[in-house]
Backbone as CSV, one residue per row, in Angstrom:
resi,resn,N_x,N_y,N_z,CA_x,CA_y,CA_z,C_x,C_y,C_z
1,UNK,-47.430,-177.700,-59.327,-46.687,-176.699,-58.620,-45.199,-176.792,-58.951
2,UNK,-44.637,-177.970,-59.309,-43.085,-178.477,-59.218,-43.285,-177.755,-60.406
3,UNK,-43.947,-178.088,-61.673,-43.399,-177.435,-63.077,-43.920,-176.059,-62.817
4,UNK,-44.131,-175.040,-62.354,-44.300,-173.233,-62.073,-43.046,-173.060,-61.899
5,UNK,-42.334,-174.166,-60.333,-41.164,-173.505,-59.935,-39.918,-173.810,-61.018
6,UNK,-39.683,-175.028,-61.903,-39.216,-175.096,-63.306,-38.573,-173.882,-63.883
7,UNK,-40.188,-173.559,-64.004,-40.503,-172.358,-65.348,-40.480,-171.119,-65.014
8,UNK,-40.615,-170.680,-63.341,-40.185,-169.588,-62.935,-37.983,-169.727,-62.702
9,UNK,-37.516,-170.846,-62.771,-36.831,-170.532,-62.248,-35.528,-170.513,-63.845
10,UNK,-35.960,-171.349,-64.774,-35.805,-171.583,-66.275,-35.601,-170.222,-66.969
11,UNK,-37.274,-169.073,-66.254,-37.097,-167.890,-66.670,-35.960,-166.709,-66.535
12,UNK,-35.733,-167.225,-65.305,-34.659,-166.121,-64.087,-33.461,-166.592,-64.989
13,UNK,-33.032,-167.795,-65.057,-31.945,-167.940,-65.462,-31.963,-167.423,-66.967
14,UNK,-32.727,-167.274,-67.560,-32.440,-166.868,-69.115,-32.544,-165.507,-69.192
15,UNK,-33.048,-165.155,-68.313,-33.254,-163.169,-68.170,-31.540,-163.112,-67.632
16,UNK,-31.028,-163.661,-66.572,-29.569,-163.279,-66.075,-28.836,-163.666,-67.875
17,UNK,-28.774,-164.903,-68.182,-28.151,-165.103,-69.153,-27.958,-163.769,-70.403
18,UNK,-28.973,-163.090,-70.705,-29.634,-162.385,-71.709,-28.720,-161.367,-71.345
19,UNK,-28.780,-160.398,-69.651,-28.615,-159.721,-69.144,-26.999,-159.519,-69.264
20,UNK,-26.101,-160.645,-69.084,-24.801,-160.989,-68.814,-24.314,-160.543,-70.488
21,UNK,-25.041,-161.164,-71.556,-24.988,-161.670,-73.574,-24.795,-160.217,-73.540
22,UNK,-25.942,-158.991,-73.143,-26.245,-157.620,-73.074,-24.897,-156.989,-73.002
23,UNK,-24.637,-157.319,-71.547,-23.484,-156.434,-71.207,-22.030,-156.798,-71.974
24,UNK,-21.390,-158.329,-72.241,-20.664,-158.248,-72.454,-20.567,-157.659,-74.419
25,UNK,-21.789,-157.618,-74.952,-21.179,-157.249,-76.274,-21.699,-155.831,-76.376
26,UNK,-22.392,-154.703,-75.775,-22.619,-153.479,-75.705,-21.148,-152.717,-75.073
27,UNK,-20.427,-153.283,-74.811,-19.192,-152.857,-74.062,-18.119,-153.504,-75.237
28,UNK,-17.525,-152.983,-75.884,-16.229,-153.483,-76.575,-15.331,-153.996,-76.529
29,UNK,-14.558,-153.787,-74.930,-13.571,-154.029,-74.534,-14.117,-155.496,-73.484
30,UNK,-15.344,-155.850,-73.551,-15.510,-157.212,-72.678,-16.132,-157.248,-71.385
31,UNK,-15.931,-156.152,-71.001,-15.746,-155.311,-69.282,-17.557,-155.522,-69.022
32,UNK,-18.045,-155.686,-67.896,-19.376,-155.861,-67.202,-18.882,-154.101,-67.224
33,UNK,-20.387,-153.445,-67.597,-20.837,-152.120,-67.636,-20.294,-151.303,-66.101
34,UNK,-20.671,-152.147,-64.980,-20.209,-151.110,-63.877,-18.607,-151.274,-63.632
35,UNK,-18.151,-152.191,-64.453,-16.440,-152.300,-64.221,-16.140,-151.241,-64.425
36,UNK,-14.874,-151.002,-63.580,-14.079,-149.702,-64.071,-13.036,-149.664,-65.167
37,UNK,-13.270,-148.820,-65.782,-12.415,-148.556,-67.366,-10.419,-148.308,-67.114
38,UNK,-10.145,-149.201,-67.441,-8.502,-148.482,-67.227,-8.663,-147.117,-67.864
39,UNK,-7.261,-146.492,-67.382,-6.936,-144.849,-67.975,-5.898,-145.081,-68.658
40,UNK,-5.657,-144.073,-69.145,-4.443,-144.413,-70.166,-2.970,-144.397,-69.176
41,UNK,-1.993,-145.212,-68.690,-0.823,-144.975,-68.674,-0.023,-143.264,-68.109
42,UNK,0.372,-143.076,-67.432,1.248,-141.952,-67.263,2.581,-142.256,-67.693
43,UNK,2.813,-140.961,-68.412,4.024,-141.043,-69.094,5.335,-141.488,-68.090
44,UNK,6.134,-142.208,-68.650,7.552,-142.378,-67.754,8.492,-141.835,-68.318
45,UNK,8.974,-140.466,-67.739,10.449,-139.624,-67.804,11.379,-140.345,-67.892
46,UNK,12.032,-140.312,-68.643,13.514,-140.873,-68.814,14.467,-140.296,-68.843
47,UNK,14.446,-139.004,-69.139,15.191,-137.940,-69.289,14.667,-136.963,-68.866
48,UNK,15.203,-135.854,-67.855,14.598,-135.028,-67.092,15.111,-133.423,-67.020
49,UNK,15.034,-132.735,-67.786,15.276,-131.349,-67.896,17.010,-131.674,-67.761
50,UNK,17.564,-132.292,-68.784,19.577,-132.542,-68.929,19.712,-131.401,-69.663
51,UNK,20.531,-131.032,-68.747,21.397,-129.390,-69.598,22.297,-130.034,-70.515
52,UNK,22.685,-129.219,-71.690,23.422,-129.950,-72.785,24.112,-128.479,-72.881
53,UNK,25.526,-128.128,-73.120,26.451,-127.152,-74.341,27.294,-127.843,-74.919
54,UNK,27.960,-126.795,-75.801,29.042,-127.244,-76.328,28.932,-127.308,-77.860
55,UNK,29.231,-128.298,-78.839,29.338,-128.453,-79.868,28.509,-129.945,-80.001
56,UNK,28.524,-130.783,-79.241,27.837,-132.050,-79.957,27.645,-132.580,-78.513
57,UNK,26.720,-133.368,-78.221,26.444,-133.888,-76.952,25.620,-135.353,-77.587
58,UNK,25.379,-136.266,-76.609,24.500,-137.235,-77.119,24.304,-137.831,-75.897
59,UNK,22.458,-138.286,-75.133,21.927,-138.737,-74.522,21.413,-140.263,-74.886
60,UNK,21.542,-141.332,-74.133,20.867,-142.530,-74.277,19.702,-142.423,-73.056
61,UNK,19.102,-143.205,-73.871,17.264,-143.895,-72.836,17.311,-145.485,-73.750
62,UNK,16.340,-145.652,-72.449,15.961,-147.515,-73.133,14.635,-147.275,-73.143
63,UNK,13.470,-148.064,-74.057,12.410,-148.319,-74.300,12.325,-149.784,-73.788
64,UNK,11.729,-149.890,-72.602,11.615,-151.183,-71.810,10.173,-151.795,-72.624
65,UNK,9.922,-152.890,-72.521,8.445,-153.237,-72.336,7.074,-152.633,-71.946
66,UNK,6.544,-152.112,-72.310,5.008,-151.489,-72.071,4.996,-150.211,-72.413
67,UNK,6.441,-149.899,-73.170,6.051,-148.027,-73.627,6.661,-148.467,-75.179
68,UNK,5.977,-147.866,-75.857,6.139,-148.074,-77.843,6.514,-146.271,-78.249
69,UNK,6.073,-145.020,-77.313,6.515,-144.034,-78.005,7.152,-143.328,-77.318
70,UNK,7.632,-142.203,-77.735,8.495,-141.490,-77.070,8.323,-140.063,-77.142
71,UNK,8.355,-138.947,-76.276,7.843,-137.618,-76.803,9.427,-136.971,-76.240
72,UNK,10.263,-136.358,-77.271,11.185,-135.630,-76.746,10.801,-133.984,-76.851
73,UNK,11.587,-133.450,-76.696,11.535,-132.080,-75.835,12.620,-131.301,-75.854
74,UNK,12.716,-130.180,-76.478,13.699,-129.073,-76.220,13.739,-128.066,-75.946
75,UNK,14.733,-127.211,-75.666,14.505,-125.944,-75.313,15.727,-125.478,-75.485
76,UNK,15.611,-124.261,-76.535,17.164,-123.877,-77.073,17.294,-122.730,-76.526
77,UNK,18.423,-122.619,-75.266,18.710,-121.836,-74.592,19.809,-120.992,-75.186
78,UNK,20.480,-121.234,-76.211,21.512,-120.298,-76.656,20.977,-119.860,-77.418
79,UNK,21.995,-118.699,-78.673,21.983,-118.085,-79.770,22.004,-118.372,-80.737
80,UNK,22.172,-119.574,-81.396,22.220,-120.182,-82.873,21.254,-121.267,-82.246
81,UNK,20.533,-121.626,-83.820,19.874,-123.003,-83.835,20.730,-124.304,-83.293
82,UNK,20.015,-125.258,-83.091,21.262,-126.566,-83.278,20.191,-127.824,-84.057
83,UNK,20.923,-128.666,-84.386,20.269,-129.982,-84.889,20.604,-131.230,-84.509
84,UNK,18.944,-131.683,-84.049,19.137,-133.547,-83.508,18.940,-134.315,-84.275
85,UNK,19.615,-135.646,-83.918,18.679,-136.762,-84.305,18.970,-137.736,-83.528
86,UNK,17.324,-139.110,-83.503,17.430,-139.518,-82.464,17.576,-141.173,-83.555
87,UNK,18.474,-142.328,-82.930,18.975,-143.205,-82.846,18.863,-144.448,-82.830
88,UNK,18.387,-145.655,-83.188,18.048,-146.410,-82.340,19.221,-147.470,-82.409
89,UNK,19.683,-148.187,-81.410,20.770,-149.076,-81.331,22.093,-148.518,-80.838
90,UNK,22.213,-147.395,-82.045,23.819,-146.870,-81.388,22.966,-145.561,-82.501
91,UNK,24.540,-144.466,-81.902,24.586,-143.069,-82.346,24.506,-143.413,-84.079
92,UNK,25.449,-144.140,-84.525,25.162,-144.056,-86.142,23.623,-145.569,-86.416
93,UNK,22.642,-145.755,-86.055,22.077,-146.516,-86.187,20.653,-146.235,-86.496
94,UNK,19.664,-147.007,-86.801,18.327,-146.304,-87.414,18.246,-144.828,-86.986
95,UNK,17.666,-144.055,-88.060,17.533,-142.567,-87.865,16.198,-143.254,-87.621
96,UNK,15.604,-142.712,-86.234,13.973,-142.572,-85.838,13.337,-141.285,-86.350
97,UNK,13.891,-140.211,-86.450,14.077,-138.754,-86.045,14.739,-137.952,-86.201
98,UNK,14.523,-136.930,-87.053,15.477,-135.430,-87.057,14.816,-134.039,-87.244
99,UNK,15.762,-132.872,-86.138,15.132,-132.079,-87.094,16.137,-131.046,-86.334
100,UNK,15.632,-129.720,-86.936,16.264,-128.327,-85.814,15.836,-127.925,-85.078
101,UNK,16.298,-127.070,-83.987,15.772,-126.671,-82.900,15.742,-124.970,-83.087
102,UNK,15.327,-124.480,-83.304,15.381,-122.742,-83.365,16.008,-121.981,-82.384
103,UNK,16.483,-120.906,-82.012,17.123,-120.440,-81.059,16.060,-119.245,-80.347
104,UNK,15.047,-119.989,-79.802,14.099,-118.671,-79.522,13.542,-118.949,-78.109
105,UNK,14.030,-120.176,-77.362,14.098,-119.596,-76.091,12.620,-120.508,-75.654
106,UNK,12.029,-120.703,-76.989,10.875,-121.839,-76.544,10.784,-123.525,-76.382
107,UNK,10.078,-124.424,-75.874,10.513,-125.388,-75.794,9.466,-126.003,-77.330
108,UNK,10.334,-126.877,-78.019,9.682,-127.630,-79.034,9.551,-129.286,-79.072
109,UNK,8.698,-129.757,-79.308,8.402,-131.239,-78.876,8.279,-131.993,-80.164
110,UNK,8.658,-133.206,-80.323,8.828,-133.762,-81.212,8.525,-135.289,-80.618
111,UNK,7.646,-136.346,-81.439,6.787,-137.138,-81.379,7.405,-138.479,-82.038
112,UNK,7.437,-139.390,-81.735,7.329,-141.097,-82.571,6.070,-140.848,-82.851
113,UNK,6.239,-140.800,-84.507,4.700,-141.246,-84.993,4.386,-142.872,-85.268
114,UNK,5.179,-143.798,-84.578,4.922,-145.190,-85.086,5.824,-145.778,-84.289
115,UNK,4.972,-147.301,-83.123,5.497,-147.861,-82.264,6.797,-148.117,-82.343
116,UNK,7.630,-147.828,-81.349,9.568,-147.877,-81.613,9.311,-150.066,-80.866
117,UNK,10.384,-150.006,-80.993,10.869,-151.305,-80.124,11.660,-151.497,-78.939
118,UNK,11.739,-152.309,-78.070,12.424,-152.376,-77.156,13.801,-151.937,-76.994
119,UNK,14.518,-151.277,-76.153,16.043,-151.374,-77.012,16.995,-150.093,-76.669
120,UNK,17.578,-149.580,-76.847,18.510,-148.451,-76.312,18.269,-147.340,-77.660
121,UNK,18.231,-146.173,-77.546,17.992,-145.266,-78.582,19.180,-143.896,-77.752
122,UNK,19.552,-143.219,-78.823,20.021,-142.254,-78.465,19.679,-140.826,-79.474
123,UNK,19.707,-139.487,-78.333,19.243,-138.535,-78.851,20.778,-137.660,-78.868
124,UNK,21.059,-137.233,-80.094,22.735,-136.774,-80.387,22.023,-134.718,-80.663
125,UNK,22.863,-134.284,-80.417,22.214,-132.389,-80.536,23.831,-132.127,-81.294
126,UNK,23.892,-131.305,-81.856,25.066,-130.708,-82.621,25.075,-129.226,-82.999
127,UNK,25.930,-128.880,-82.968,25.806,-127.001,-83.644,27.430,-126.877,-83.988
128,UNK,27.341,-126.179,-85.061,29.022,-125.720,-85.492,29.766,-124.352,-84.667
129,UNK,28.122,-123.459,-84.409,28.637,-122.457,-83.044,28.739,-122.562,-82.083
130,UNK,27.873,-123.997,-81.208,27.880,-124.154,-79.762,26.489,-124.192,-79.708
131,UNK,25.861,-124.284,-78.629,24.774,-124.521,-77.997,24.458,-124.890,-76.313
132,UNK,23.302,-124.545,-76.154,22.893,-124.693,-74.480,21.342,-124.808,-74.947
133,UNK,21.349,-125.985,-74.404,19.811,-126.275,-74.168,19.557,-127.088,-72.768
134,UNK,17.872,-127.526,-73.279,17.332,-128.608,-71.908,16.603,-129.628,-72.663
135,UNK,17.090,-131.038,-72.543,16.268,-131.872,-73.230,15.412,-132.546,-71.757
136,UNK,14.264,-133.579,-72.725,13.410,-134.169,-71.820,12.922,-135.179,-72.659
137,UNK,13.083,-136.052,-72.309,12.262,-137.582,-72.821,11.468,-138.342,-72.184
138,UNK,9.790,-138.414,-72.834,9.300,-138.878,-71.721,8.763,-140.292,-72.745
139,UNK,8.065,-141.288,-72.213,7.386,-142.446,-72.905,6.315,-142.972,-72.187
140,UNK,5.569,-143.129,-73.547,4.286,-143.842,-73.152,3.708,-145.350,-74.446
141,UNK,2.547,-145.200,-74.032,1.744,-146.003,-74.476,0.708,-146.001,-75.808
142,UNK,1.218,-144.879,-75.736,0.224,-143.905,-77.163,0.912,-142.774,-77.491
143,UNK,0.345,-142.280,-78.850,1.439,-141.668,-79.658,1.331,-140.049,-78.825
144,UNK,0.148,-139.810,-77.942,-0.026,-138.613,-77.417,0.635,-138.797,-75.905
């Protein structure tokens, strides 16, 4: 009778064992199957609809720990185009980023395609006629 309860109990434990082997390598990330899955991160605003005119303006943000990209944002509220670029360290320091902004009243978004670093970055706007816009900088965790 002592060796049944053994071998019934020898069994249980190698079915849990099997059961546990199952779950943790059918799951990728490690996680027991009924765990709950993190979500991705919500973006953190850093910059929040800043009115900009004039002839040249320039915004700083910091990239703290736990955000690698950055999604900026414009919206060219005047009559001529204008042109950015964004910074990292100081205004004359790595170009991350450039481009133009069109004068049509829509907002255009522009992306880090490749993890930035910790650190102070700045976004500079310029026009030789003037300009009025709305910038927005937001950051995350992924390039979307």
């Amino acid at each position: 009778m002592k060796h049944i309860r053994k071998m019934i109990v020898v069994g249980l434990v190698s079915a849990a064992v099997i059961i546990l082997i199952y779950n943790f390598t059918s799951n990728s990330e490690g996680r027991l199957a009924n765990e709950p899955r993190s979500t991705p991160s919500t973006p953190l605003t850093v910059i929040n609809k800043e009115n900009f005119a004039g002839t040249t303006n320039t915004h700083r943000f910091d990239i703290r720990a736990g955000s690698s990209y950055m999604k900026v944002s414009f919206k060219n509220t005047g009559s001529k185009h204008f042109t950015f670029t964004i910074n990292e360290g100081s205004t004359s320091g790595t170009a991350i980023t450039s481009g133009s902004v069109p004068a049509d009243g829509k907002e255009h978004t522009y992306y880090s395609d490749k993890a930035l670093s910790t650190g102070s970055y700045y976004v500079s706007t310029s026009s030789a006629q003037g300009m009025s816009g709305i910038l927005d900088v937001s950051l995350g965790t992924d390039v979307n």
